[in-house]
C-alpha positions in Angstrom: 0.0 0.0 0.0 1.4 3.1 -0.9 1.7 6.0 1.7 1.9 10.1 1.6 3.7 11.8 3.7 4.1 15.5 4.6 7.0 16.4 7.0 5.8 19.3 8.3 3.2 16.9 10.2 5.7 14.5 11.7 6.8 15.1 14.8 10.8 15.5 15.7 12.2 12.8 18.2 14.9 11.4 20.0 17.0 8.9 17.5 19.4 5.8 18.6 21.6 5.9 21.6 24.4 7.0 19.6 23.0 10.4 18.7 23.9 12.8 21.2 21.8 16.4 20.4 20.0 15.7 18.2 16.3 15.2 16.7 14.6 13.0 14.1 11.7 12.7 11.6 10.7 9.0 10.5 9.1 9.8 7.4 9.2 5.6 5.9 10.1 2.5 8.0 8.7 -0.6 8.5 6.8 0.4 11.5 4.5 3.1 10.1 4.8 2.2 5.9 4.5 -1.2 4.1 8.1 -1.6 3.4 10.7 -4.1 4.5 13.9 -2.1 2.8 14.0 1.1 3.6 14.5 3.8 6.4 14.0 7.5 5.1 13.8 10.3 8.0 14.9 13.4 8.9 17.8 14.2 10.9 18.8 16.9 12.7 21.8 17.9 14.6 22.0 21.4 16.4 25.3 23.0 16.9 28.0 21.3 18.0 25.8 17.8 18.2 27.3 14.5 16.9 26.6 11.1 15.9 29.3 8.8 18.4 31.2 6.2 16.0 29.1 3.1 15.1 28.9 1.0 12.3 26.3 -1.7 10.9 26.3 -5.0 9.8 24.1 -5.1 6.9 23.0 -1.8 6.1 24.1 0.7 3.9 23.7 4.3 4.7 23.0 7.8 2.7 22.8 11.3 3.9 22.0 14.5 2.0 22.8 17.4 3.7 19.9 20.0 3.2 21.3 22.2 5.8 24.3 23.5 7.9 28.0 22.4 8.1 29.4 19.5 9.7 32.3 16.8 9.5 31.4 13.0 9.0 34.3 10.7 9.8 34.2 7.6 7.5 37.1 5.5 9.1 38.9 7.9 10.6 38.6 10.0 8.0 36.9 13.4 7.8 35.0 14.7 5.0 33.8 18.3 5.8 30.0 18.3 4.6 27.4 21.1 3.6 24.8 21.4 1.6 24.7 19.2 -1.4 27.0 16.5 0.1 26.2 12.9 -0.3 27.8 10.4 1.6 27.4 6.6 1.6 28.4 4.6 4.2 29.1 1.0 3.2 28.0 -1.4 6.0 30.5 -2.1 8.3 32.3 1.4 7.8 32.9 2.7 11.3 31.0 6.6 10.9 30.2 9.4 12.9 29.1 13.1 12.0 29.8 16.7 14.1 27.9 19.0 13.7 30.6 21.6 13.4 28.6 25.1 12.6 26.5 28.0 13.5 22.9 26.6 12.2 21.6 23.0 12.8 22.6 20.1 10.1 19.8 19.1 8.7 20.2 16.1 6.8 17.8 13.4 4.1 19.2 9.6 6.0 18.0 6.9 4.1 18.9 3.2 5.2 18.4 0.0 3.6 17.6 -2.2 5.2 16.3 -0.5 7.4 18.0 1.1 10.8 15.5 1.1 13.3 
């Protein structure tokens, strides 16, 4: 069954553990869509914020930055990101992201399978 969304009418909430500062938007996942391979939200990470290093098993990972500056670090490297960055994380690459200006990161995440 297909499914319409507006984000202005989702609600911003706490994500994993690992997300220290910041917010989230579930816009698709399996437990409010018919969909088994995919994760697509909203994330938000105010100034100075950060993602603490992880890495998955199976999933792969994308993020759009919409909004704001930050750093992810891929491996222990870091890649400065800003608006019109992609980045995909393979699974198994160790990742984290800083939220490193003035203005909140606001980032597209997409995960498949899904990260919930």
């Amino acid at each position: 069954m297909y499914k319409i969304v507006k984000a202005n009418e989702i609600e911003w909430s706490q994500p994993a553990e690992n997300s220290l500062g910041a917010l989230s938007k579930v816009l698709i996942d399996p437990q409010c869509a018919d969909t088994k391979h995919l994760n697509f939200r909203l994330i938000c990470y105010m100034p100075g914020s950060f993602a603490t290093p992880h890495s998955h098993d199976d999933a792969e990972n994308v993020f759009y930055v919409l909004q704001g500056r930050g750093i992810a670090i891929l491996d222990g490297k870091r890649i400065p990101i800003e608006p019109g960055t992609l980045v995909f994380i393979p699974p198994k690459v160790e990742h984290e992201v800083h939220s490193t200006g003035d203005e909140n990161l606001v980032m597209v995440f997409v995960a498949s399978p899904p990260v919930l």
